[in-house]
Kinemage of the C-alpha trace (Angstrom):
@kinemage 1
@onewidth
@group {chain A} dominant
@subgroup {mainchain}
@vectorlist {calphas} color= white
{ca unk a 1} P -33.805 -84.317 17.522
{ca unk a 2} L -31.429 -85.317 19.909
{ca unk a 3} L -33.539 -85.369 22.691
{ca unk a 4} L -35.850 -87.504 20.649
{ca unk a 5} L -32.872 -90.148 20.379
{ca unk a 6} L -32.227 -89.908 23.716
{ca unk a 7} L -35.705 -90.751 25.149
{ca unk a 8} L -35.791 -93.540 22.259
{ca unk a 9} L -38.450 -92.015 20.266
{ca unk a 10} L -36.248 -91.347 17.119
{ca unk a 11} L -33.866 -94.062 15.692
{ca unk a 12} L -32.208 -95.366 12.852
{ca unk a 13} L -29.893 -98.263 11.687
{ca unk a 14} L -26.168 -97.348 10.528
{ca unk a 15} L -27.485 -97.533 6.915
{ca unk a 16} L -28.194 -93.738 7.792
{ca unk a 17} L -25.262 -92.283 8.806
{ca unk a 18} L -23.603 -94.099 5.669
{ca unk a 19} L -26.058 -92.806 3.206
{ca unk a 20} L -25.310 -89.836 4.984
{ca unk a 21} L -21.880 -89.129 4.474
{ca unk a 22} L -22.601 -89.853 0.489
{ca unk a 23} L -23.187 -86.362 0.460
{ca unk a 24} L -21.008 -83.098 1.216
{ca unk a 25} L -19.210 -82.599 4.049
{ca unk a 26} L -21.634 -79.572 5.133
{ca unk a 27} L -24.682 -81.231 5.119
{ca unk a 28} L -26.306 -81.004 8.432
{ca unk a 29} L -27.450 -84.720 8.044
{ca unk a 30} L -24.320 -86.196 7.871
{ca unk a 31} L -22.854 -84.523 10.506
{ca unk a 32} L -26.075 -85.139 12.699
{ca unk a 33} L -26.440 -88.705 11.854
{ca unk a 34} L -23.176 -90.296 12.899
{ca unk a 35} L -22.946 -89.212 16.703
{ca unk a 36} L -26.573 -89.481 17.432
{ca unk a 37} L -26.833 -93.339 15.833
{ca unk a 38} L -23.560 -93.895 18.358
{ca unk a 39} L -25.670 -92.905 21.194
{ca unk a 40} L -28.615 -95.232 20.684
{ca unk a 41} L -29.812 -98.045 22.844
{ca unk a 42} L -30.499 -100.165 19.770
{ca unk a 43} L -28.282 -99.565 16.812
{ca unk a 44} L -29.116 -103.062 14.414
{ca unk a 45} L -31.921 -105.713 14.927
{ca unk a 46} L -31.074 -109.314 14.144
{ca unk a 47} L -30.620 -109.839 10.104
{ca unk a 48} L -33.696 -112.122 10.530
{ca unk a 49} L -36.279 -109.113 10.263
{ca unk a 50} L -34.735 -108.462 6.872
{ca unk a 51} L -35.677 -112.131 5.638
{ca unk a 52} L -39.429 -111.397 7.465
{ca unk a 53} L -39.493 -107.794 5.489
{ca unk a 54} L -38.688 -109.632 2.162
{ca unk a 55} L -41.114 -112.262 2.799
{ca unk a 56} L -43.688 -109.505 3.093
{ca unk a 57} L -42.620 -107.044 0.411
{ca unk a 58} L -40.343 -108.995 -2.365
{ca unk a 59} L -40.741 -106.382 -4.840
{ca unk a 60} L -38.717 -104.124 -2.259
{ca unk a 61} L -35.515 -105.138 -3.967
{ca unk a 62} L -34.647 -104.120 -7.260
{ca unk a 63} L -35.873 -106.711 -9.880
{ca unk a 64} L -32.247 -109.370 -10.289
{ca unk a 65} L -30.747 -108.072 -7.470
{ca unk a 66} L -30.329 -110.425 -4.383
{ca unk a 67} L -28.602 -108.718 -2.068
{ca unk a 68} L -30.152 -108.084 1.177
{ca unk a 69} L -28.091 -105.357 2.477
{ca unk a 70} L -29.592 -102.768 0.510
{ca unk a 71} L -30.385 -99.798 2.602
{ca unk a 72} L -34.068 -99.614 2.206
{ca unk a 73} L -34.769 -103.255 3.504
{ca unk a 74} L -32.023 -102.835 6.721
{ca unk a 75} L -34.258 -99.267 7.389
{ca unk a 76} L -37.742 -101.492 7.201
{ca unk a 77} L -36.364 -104.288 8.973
{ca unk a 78} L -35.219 -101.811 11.530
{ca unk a 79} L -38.572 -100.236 12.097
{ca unk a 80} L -40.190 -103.674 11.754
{ca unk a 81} L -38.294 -104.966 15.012
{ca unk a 82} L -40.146 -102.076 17.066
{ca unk a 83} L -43.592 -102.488 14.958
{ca unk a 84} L -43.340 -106.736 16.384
{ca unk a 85} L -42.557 -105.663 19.926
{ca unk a 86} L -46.259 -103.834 19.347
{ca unk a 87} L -44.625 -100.189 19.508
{ca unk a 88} L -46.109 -97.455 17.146
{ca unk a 89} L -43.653 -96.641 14.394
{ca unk a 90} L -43.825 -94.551 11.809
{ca unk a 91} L -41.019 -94.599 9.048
{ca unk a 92} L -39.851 -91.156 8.199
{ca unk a 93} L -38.795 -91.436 4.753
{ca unk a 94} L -38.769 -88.755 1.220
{ca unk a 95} L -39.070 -92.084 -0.550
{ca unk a 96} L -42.801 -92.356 -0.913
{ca unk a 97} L -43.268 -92.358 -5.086
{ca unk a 98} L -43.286 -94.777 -7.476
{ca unk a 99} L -40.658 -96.865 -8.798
{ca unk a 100} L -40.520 -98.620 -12.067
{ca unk a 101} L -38.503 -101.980 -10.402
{ca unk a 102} L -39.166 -102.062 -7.193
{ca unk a 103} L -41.650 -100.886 -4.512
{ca unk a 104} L -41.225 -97.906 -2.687
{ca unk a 105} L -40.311 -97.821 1.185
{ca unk a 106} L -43.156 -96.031 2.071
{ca unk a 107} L -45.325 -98.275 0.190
{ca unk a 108} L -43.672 -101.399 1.922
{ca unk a 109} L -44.102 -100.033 5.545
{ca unk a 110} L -48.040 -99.435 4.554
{ca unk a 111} L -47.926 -103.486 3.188
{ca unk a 112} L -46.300 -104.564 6.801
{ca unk a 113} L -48.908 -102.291 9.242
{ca unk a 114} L -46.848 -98.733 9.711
{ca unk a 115} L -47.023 -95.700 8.620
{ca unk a 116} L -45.185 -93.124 7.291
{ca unk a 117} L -44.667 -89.201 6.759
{ca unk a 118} L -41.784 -87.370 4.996
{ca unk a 119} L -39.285 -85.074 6.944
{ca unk a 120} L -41.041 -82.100 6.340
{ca unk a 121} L -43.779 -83.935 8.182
{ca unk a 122} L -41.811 -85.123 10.689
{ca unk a 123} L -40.568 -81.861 11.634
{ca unk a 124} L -43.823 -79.766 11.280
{ca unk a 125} L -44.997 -82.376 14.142
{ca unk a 126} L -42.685 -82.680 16.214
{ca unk a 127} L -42.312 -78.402 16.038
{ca unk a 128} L -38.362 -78.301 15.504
């Protein structure tokens, strides 16, 4: 995956790496995430495609909460920077089922014009 990164066909906002490191110390994401996200060309996209991602998919924050920062709308917004510039993104994401307050990520992405697959996907593509 890191030659993915490097020929800016794989990236990620630093809501990854810090989601990452919410787990163990041994898992392979966590380690993999940080170093890789420090080597990309575009690490953040203005806060502005969050507001645009919420003005598409409100119901992609939890029902009373207002905060903005939440990790699945900085991801969106992230992929929905490339998906203006008329790139072809696909979110990979395990968060695909339902949820009883809010709409899933995967669901959102199909609302703005992407698509997505789950890692398993991902990696069964790509053959790594």
């Amino acid at each position: 995956m890191w030659g993915l990164a490097r020929t800016d066909e794989l990236g990620f906002p630093a809501c990854v790496p810090a989601r990452c490191h919410e787990f163990d110390d041994s898992n392979y994401a966590g380690s993999w995430a940080a170093p890789v996200h420090a080597t990309l060309k575009t690490r953040s996209v203005p806060h502005s495609f969050q507001t645009d991602v919420l003005a598409v998919c409100p119901d992609l924050l939890d029902l009373g909460s207002d905060e903005e920062e939440q990790p699945a709308v900085e991801l969106l917004a992230y992929a929905y920077y490339f998906h203006q510039q008329g790139q072809a993104v696909r979110l990979v994401t395990e968060e695909s089922g339902p949820h009883p307050f809010r709409m899933s990520l995967a669901e959102a992405a199909t609302v703005i014009g992407m698509t997505c697959l789950s890692m398993g996907e991902f990696i069964r593509e790509r053959r790594l």
